[in-house]
BAZAMAR-70276 format. One line per 8 residues: number of its first residue (from 0); their letters; for each residue x, y, z of C-alpha. Coordinates in nm, 2 decimals, always signed. Layout:
REM residues N
NUM> A> X/Y/Z; ...
This chain:
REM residues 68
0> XXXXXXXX> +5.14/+11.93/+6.52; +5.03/+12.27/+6.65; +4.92/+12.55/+6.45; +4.91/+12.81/+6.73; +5.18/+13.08/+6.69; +5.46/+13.17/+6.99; +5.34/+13.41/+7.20; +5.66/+13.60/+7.15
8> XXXXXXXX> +5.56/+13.71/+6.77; +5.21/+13.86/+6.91; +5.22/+14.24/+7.04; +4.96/+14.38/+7.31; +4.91/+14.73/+7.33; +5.19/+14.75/+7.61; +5.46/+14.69/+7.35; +5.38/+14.98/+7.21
16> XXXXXXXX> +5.28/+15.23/+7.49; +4.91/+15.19/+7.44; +4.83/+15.02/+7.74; +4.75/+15.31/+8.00; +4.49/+15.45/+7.69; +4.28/+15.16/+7.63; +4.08/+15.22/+7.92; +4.02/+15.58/+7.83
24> XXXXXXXX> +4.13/+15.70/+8.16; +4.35/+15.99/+8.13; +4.75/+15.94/+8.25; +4.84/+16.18/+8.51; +5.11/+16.32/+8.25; +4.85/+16.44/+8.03; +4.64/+16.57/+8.29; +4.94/+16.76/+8.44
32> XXXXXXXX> +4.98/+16.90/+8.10; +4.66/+16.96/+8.04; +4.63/+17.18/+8.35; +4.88/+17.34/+8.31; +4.75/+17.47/+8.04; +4.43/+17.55/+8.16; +4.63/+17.75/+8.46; +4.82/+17.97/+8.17
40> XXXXXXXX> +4.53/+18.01/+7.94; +4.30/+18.07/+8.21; +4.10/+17.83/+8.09; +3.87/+17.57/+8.25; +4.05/+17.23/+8.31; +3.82/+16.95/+8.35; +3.96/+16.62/+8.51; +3.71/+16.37/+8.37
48> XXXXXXXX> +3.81/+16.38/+8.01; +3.94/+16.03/+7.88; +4.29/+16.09/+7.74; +4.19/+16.12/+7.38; +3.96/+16.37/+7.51; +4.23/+16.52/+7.67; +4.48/+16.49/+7.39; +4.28/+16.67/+7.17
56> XXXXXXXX> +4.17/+17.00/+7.46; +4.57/+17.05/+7.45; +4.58/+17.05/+7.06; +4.32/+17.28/+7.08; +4.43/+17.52/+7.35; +4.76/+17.52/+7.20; +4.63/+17.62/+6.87; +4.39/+17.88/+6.96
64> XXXX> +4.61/+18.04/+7.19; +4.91/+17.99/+7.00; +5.12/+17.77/+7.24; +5.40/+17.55/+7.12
């Protein structure tokens, strides 16, 4: 008798849209968003930020410049 569960019950991140983050690498829709952004605010947009990174440099610009 096996005690090993069916794969079927067990989630990986790419059940639930986590898989292109666990790298760190950003997606190319968050660096699209993220410059343009940068392109409205006039501020800096840097390509190597991981997309956490990245996620939180357009909370940030949105805040300080008041961006919905």
């Amino acid at each position: 008798m096996s005690t090993k569960q069916p794969a079927d019950i067990v989630a990986g991140p790419q059940s639930i849209g986590l898989a292109e983050t666990d790298s760190g690498e950003i997606t190319e829709q968050t660096a699209a968003e993220l410059r343009a952004l940068c392109d409205k605010t006039g501020e800096p947009f840097d390509g190597n930020l991981t997309e956490a990174q990245a996620q939180k440099r357009i909370a940030a610009l949105r805040e300080v410049h008041e961006l919905d």
